[in-house]
ChimeraX commands (.cxc) that place a marker at each C-alpha (Angstrom):
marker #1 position 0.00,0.00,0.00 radius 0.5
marker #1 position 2.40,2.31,0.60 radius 0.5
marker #1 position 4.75,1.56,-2.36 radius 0.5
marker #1 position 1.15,2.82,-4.02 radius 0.5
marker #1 position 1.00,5.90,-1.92 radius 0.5
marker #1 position 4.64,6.94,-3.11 radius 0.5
marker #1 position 4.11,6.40,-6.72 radius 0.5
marker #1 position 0.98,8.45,-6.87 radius 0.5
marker #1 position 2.88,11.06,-4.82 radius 0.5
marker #1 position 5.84,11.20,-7.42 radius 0.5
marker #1 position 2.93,11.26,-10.36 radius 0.5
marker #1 position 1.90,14.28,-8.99 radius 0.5
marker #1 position 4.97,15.98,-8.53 radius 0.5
marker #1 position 6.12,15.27,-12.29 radius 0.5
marker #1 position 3.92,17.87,-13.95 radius 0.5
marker #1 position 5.23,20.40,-11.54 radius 0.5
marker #1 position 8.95,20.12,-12.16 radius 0.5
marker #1 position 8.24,19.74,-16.06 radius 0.5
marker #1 position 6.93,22.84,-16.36 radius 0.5
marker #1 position 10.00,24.62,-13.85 radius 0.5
marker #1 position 11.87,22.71,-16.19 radius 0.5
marker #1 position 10.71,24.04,-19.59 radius 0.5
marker #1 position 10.40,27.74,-18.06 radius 0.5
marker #1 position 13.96,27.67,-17.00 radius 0.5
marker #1 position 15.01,25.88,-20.34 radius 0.5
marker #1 position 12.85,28.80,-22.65 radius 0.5
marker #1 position 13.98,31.36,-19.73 radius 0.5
marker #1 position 17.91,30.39,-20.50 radius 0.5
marker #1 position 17.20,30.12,-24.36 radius 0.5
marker #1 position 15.69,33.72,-24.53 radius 0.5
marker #1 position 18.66,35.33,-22.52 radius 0.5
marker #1 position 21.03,33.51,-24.91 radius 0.5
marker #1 position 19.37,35.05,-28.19 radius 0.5
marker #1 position 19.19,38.60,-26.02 radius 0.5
marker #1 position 23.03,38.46,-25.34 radius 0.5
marker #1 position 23.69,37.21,-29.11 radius 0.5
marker #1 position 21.97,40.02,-30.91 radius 0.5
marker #1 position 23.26,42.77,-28.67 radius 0.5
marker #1 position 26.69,41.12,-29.58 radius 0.5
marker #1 position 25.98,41.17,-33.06 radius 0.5
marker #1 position 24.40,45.12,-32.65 radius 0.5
marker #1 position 27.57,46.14,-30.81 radius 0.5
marker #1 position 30.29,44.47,-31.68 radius 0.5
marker #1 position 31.08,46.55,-35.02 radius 0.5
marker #1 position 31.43,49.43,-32.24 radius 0.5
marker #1 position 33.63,47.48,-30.34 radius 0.5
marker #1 position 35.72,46.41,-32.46 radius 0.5
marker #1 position 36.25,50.28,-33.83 radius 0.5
marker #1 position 35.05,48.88,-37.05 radius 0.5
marker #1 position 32.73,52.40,-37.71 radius 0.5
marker #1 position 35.37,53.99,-36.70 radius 0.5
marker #1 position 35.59,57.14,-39.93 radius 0.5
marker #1 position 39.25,57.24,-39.83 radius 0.5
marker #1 position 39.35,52.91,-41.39 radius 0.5
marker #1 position 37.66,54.38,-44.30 radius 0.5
marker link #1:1,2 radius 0.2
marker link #1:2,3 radius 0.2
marker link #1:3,4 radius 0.2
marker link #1:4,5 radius 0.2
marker link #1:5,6 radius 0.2
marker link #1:6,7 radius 0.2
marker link #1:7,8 radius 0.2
marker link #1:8,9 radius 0.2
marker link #1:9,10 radius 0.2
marker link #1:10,11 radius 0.2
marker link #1:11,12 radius 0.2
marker link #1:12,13 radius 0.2
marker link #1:13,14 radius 0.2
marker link #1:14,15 radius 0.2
marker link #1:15,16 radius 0.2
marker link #1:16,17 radius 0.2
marker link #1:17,18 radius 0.2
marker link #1:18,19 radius 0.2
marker link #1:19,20 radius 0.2
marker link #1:20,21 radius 0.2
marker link #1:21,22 radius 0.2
marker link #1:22,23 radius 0.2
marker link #1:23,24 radius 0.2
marker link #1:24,25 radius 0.2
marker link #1:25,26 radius 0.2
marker link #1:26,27 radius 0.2
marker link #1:27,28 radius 0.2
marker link #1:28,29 radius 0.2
marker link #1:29,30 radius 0.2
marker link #1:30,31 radius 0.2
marker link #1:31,32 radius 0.2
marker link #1:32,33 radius 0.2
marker link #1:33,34 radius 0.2
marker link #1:34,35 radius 0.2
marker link #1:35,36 radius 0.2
marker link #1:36,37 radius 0.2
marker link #1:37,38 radius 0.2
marker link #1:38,39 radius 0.2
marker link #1:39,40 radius 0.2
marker link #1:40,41 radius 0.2
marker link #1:41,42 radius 0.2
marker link #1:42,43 radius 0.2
marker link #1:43,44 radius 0.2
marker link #1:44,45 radius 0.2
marker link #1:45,46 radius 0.2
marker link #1:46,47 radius 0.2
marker link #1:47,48 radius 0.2
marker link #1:48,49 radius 0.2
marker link #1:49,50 radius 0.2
marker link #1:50,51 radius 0.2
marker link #1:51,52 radius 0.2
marker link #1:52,53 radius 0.2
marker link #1:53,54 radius 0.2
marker link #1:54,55 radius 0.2
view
């Protein structure tokens, strides 16, 4: 009975982490494409390439 009990416990608690899961996953996967397109915005700055004196 109780070997029951605990699998209907751990059924319950799968949905839950799932989701924490995929938020965190889409969370981290958003940040990544932030942090790569301000890279690709800035980096011609950075790297002095619009600088008027290269041209």
């Amino acid at each position: 009975m109780r070997r029951v009990q605990r699998r209907a416990q751990y059924e319950l608690a799968k949905p839950t982490a799932r989701v924490a899961g995929v938020t965190l996953t889409g969370l981290g996967l958003a940040v990544l494409v932030a942090v790569y397109a301000v890279a690709l915005w800035r980096m011609p700055g950075w790297m002095n390439a619009t600088d008027p004196r290269d041209r």
